[in-house]
N, C-alpha and C positions, 0 to 999 in steps of 0.2 A: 504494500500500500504506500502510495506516496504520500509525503510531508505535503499539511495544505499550502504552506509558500512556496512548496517547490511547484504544486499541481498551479497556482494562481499565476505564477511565474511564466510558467511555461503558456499556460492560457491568453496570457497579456500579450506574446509574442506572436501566436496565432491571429489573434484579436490586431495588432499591428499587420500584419499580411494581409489578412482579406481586407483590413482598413484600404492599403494600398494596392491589391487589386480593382476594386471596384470605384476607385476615383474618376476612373476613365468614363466610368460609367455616369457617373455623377455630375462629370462634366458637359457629356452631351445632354442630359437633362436638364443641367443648368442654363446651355447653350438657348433650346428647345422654348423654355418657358421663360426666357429673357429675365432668370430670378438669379443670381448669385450665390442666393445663399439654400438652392434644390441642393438633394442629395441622398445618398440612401442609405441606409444604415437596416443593420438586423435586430430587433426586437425581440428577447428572449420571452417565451410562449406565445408572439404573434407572428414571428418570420421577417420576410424580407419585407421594408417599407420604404414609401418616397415621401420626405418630407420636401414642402415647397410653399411659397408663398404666393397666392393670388386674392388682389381689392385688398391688402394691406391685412390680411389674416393667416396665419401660416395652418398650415393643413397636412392631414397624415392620409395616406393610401399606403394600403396591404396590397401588396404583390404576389403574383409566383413569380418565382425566377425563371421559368417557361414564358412568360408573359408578357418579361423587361423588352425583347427584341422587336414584340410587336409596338411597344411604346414608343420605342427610339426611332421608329420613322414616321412618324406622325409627324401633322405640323402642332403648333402651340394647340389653336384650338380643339383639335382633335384632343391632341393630350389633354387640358385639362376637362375635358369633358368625361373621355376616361377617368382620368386621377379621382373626378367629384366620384362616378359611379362606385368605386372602390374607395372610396374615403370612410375613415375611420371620426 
């Protein structure tokens, strides 16, 4: 059994990797929705989600990771039309 600082440790570094794979991702979402401050992040017992800001409220959508590709070629509107149906 591992030591829990070792196991949190290790966790942290994982948690750093997928941070910096999915930026790219985050970026074109950004791009997409003319917001800065979109992006997506994993919610422990909700999953993958796109947070984003639209009319000056920021907003959470629940994703599948099957899902994200159909989203990235949308235009804005499309997207956020998506993003409300899936908003959390």
């Amino acid at each position: 059994m591992l030591k829990a600082s070792i196991a949190l440790k290790k966790a942290n570094k994982l948690r750093e990797k997928s941070d910096e794979l999915i930026k790219s991702i985050s970026k074109a979402l950004s791009d997409i929705l003319e917001d800065d401050s979109a992006h997506v992040t994993f919610q422990p017992g909700d999953g993958w989600c796109i947070c984003y800001t639209n009319d000056e409220f920021t907003h959470n959508a629940l994703i599948s990771s099957s899902f994200i590709d159909q989203l990235l070629v949308m235009n804005r509107n499309e997207l956020l039309i998506a993003l409300e149906k899936l908003g959390i």
